[in-house]
Each structure stands twice: as C-alpha cells, then as structure tokens.
C-alpha positions as CSV (number, residue, x, y, z in Angstrom):
1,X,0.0,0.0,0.0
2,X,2.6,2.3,1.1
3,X,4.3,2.0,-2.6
4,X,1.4,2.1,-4.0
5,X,0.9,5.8,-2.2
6,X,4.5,6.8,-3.4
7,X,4.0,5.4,-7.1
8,X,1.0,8.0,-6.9
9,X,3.2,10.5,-5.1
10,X,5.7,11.0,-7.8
11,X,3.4,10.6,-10.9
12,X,1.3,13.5,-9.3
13,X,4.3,16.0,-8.8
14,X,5.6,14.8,-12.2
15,X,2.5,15.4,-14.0
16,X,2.2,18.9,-11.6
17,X,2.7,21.9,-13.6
18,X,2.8,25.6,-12.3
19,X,1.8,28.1,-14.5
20,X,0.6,31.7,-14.0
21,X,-3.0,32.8,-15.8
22,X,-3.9,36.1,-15.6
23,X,-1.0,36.9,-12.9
24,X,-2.3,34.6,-10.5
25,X,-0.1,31.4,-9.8
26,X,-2.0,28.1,-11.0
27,X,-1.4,24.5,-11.2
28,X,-2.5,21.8,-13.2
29,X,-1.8,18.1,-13.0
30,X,-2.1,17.0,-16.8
31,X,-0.7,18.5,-20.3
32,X,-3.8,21.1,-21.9
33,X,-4.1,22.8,-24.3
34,X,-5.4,27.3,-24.2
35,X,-9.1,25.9,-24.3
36,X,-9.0,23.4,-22.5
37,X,-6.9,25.0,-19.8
38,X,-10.1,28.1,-20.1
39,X,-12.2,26.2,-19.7
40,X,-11.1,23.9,-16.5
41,X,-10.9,27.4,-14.9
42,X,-14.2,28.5,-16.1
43,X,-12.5,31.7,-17.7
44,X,-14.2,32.7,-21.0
45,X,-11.7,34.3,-24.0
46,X,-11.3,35.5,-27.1
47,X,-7.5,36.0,-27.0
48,X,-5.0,33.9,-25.5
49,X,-1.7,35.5,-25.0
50,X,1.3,33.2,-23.9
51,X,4.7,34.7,-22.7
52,X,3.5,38.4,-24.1
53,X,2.3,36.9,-27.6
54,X,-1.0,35.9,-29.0
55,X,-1.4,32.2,-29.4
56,X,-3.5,29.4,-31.1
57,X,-6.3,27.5,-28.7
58,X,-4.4,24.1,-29.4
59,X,-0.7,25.5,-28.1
60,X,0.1,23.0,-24.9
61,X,0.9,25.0,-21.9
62,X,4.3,24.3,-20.9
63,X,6.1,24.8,-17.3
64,X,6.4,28.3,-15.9
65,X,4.2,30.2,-18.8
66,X,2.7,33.1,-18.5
67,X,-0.8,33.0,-20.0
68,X,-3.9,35.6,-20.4
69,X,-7.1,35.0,-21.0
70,X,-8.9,38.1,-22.3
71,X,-12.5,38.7,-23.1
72,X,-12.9,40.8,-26.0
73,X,-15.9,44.0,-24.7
74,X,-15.6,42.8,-21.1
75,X,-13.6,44.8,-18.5
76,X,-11.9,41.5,-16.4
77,X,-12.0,41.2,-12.7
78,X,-9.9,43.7,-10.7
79,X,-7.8,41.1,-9.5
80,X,-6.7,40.3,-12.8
81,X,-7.0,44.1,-14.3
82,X,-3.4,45.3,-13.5
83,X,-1.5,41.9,-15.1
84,X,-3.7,41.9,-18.1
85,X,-2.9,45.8,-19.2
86,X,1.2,44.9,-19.1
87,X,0.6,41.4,-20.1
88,X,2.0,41.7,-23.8
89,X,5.0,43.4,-21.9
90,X,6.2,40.4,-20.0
91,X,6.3,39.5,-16.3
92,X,10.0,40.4,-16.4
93,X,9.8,43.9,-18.2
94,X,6.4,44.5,-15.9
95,X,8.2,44.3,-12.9
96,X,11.1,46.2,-13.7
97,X,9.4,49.1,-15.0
98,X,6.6,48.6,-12.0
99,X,9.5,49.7,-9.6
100,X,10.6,52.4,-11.8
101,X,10.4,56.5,-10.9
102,X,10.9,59.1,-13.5
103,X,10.3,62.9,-13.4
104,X,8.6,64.8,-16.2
105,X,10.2,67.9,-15.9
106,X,7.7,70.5,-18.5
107,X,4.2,68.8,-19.5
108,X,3.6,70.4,-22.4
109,X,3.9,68.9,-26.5
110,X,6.8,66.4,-25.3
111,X,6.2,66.1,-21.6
112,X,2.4,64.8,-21.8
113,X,3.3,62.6,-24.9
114,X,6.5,61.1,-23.0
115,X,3.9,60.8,-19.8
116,X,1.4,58.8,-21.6
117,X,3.6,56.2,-23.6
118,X,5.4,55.8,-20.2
119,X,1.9,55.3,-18.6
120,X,1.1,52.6,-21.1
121,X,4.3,51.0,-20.6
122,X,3.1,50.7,-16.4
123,X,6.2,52.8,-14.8
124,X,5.2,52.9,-11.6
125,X,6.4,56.5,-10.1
126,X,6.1,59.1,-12.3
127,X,6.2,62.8,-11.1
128,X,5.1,66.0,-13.0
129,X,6.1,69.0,-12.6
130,X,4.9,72.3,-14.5
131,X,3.7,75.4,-14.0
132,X,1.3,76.2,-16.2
133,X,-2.5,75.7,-17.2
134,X,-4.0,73.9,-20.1
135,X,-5.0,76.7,-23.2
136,X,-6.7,75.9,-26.5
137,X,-3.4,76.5,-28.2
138,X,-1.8,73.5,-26.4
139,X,-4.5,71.0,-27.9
140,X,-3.0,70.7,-31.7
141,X,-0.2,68.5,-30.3
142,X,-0.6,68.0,-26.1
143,X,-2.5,65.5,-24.9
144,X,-5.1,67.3,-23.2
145,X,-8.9,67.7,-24.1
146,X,-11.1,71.0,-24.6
147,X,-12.8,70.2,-21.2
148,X,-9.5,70.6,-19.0
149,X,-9.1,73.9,-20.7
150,X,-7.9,76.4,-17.7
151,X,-6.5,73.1,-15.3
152,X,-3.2,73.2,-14.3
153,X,-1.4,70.7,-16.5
154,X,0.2,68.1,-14.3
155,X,-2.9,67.7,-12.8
156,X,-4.8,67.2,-15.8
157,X,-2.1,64.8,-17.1
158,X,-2.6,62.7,-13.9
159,X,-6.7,62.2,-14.5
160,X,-5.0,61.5,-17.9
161,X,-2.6,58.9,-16.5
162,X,-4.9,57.1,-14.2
163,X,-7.5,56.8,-17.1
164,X,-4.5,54.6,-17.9
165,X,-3.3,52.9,-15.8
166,X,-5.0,53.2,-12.3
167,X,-2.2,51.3,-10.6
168,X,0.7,54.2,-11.4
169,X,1.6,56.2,-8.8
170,X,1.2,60.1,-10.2
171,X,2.7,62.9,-8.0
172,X,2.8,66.7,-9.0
173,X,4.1,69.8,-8.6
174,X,2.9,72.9,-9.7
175,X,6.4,74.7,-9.8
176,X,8.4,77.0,-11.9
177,X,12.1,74.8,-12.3
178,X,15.0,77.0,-11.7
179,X,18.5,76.8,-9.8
180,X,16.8,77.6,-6.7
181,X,14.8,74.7,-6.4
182,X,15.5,71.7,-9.7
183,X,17.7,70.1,-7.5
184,X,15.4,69.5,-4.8
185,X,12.4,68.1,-7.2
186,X,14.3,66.2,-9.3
187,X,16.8,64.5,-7.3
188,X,16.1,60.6,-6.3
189,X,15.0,59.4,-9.8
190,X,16.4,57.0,-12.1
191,X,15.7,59.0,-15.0
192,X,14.7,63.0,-15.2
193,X,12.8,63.9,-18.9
194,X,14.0,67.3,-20.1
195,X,10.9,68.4,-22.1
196,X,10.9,72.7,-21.8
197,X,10.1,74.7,-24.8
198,X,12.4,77.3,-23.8
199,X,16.0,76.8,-24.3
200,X,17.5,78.5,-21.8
201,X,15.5,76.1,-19.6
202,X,17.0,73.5,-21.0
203,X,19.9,74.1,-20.7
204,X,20.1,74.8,-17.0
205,X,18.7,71.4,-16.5
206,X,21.2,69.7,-18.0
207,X,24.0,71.2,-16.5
208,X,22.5,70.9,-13.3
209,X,21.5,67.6,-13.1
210,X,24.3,66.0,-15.3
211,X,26.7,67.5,-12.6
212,X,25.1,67.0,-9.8
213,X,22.8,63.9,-10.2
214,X,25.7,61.5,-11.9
215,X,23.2,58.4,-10.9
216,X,20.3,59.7,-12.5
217,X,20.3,59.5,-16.2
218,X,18.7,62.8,-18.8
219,X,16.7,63.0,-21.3
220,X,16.2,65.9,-23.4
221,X,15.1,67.1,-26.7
222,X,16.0,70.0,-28.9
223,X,14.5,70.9,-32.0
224,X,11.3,69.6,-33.1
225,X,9.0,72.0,-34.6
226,X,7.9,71.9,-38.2
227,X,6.7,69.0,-40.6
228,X,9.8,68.5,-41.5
229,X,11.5,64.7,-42.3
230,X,11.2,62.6,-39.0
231,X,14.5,60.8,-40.1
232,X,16.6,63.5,-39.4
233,X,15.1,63.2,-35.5
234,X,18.5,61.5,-33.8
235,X,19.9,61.0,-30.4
236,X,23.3,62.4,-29.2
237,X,24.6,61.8,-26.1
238,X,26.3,64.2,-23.6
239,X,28.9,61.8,-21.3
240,X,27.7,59.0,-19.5
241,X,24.4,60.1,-17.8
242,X,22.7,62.2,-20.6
243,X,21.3,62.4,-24.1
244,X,19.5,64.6,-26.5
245,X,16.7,63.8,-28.8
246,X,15.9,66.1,-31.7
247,X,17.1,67.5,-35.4
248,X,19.0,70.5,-33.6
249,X,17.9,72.5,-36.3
250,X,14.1,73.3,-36.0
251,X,13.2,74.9,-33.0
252,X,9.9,77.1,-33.1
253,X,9.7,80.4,-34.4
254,X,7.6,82.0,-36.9
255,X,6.5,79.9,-40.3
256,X,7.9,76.9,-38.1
257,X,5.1,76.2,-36.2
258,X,4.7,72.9,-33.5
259,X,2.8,69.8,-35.0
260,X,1.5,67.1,-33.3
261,X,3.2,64.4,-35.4
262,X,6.8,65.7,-34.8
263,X,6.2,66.4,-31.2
264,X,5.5,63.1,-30.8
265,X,7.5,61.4,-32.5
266,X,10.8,62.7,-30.7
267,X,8.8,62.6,-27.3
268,X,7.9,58.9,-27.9
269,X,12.1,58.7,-28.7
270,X,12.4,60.0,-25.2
271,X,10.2,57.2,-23.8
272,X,11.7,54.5,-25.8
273,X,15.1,55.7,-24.4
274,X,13.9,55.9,-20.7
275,X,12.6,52.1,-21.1
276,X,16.2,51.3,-23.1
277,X,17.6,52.6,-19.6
278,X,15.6,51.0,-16.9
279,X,15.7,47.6,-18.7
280,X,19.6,47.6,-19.6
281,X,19.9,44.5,-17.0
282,X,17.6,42.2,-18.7
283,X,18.7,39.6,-21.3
C-alpha cells in the first residue's frame, strides 16, 4: 500500500505543472491545451496570449508560462486588471518598469506625450512637474482635451494617466524649475525627462542635473518644430548620464510652427530611451 501511495506521489508531482493565468499562480496536473486549460478554470476568452504573444487554442501549456485570458468588450475582474494591461509586456519587463520612478520635468507637447507612452508602458512613479494651465493652443499636439481647458497641466495629465493605468503612482508639482529649487524636485530618480520649450530652460537642467545627479540618467530634446523629415530626429549623447533627442535644427519660431506628429515622434524617442535605460539588465 505504502508504494502504492508513493508510485502515486511522484506521478502526481511529475504530472504537476505551475503556470501563472492572468497573474495569478496556478497548477495543473495533466498537459492542456489554451481551451482546454479556459475552460477547467471556467475563464471565457477570445485572446490567448502566452509569454507576451497571442497564441493558437491548441498550443500545450508548458512549465512556468505566463498566460492571459482576455474577453474581447468585457472589463476583467480587478484582480486580474493590473496583469492583463502589461501582459503583452512580460512578467519580467512588468516588474522592472513597476519599480521604476521618473520625473517629467515641462508637460507640455513632449512632456504629456512622454507621460502617456510611459503610462502605457506601467512605470510605476512618475512625477510631473509644470507650472502652467491647459490653453486651446496646447491641444493641436498636447494630450489634453477641450474640457480641462484652464487646469493646471500636471494635474490634468494625472486624470490622464490614471485613465490609464489606475495602478501608477502620479505625483505633482505645480512649480516653476529654476537653480533655486530643480535640484530639490528632481533629485532621487532613475531618470529626469527634459521636455521645456524654452532653451534657456533647457539648458540649465542639464548642467545641473548632469553635474550633480551622476546616478540619474537625462533625457532631453531640442529641435522639433515643423513637418519636416522625421528621419533626421536623432539622439546624441552628452557623457555618460545624458542624451539629446531632436534634429538640432528646428526649433519654433515664426513659419515653423509645433505639429502634433513631430512632437510626438521625438517625445515617444524619449520614452523609448527611458525604457532602453531601466531595462539595460535584462537579457
């Protein structure tokens, strides 16, 4: 009998497979496939994502994967909520970024596009700081709406935010950066975003911070404005803790006016570039 009991033993923690479904640890004790495996947990889908990717119903779940089950017009349980709006990310890349901080220093054309695709990509600190209100001029390439015409920016970009991603912690500060005080708002984040429209802001910044933050890395951007070619956007780097993102060439003035797709496109550099940053440890 007693054999018998450890024949069954070991065949059961063979056969015993951990896997995690919608971010919650689960165990099975026989090889399924997607549907079958939705359906022994009564979880109705229409996608099936495995390790970040969509996947077919008959895939066999193997050892240690990380698998979502996502109703298509159905807003999942809260338990599962948070997991499922990273889960094309990775576990991996989830946490990381989860127990990242960055500032947002100016949330205007760059600043609120670098805020959002950060947002989307679930950092989990992210402070704003500006000083300014939302104006109908702002709307052609900010991500702000007509009805939050007259807020004050950063907290209009955290309503924004948390629209989001509900789980990110958004802190503001409805300050005017200068020498007196950058040092103090800026200081204890991995990286600082550099995203003023006036140059002489910018440049105090970077001297600032790259001299006296040497652990926190910058991110800046410098010449934008126009319709001009987006393949002349590139990065250079300023020593080991900064970069700048831009043409260096187009900054506004008259007949070069701001656009939305420009603006974007070099703040969504600067996001791609913090996430190149906080993830540098991952193979």
């Amino acid at each position: 009998m007693k054999s018998l009991l450890t024949l069954f033993f070991f065949k059961y923690i063979l056969l015993s497979m951990k896997l995690f479904v919608n971010g919650v640890e689960t165990s099975i004790d026989k090889p399924l496939n997607l549907l079958q495996l939705s359906k022994l947990l009564n979880m109705e889908a229409d996608i099936f994502i495995v390790n970040s990717f969509p996947n077919d119903t008959s895939y066999i779940v193997k050892e240690n994967d990380n698998i979502s089950f996502i109703k298509k017009g159905t807003l999942p349980k809260k338990e599962h909520l948070e997991y499922l709006l990273n889960c094309r990310q990775g576990i991996t890349i989830t946490d990381v970024l989860k127990n990242s901080k960055v500032v947002i220093c100016g949330c205007g054309g760059l600043g609120s596009n670098v805020a959002v695709s950060l947002a989307r990509s679930g950092i989990g600190y992210i402070k704003l700081i500006d000083f300014d209100v939302v104006e109908p001029s702002n709307i052609n390439r900010q991500c702000y709406f007509i009805n939050q015409i007259g807020e004050y920016k950063t907290n209009a970009l955290k309503n924004i935010i948390t629209e989001i991603n509900p789980y990110i912690n958004v802190d503001v500060s409805n300050v005017l950066l200068d020498e007196s005080n950058i040092i103090d708002e800026v200081s204890g984040f991995q990286v600082i975003l550099e995203c003023f429209d006036n140059v002489k802001s910018k440049l105090m910044l970077i001297e600032k911070c790259t001299a006296m933050l040497p652990s926190s890395f910058i991110i800046g951007a410098s010449g934008v404005a126009g319709y001009f070619d987006t393949d002349i956007i590139k990065i250079k780097k300023l020593g080991a803790n900064a970069l700048i993102v831009g043409d260096f060439e187009n900054e506004a003035g008259e007949n070069t006016p701001l656009m939305a797709p420009r603006v974007a496109a070099a703040a969504a550099i600067q996001a791609n570039e913090t996430l190149k940053y906080l993830l540098k440890d991952i193979k």
